[in-house]
C-alpha angles and dihedrals in degrees: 000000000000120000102237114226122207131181148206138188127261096214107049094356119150102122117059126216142159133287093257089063098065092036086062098036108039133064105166113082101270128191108231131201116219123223140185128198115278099226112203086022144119107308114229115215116216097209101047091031089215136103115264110231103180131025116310102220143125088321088072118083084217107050114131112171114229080233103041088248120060137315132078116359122249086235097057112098139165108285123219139255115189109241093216093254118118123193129193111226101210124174090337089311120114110216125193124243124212121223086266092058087239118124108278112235093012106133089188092071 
């Protein structure tokens, strides 16, 4: 199974999406945060945009059961952890960062 990646951005970052976003939307160089999904964590709802704390049921005006009867709701998904790796998104190219936020592997800096 392959690990999906998601990203946001460092400067006005809360929502995170996949490279491709920011690949279609930006065209300024952008310094980008990876994530990966935090399984067993907090849940994030995509109708609400929040973290769901407590149980999502009938309580919830969008519940809508994966089953049609009970059970998970079709709007829970995994939520994100960021893995420590930063990337600059530069003209549609992803560049690593090193820990120092410098360019990894750039001998000019």
């Amino acid at each position: 199974m392959k690990l999906k990646l998601k990203y946001y951005s460092e400067e006005d970052g809360e929502l995170c999406y996949p490279l491709q976003h920011f690949i279609d939307e930006d065209s300024e160089p952008v310094v980008l945060i990876e994530m990966s999904k935090d399984i067993g964590g907090d849940m994030w709802c995509t109708e609400t945009l929040t973290f769901v704390e407590d149980y999502c049921g009938n309580g919830c005006k969008d519940y809508n059961p994966c089953n049609g009867k009970s059970g998970r709701c079709r709007s829970l998904k995994n939520g994100f952890i960021e893995t420590g790796k930063k990337i600059i998104l530069k003209n549609g190219i992803a560049i690593p960062m090193d820990k120092n936020d410098k360019i990894a592997n750039d001998k000019n800096t």
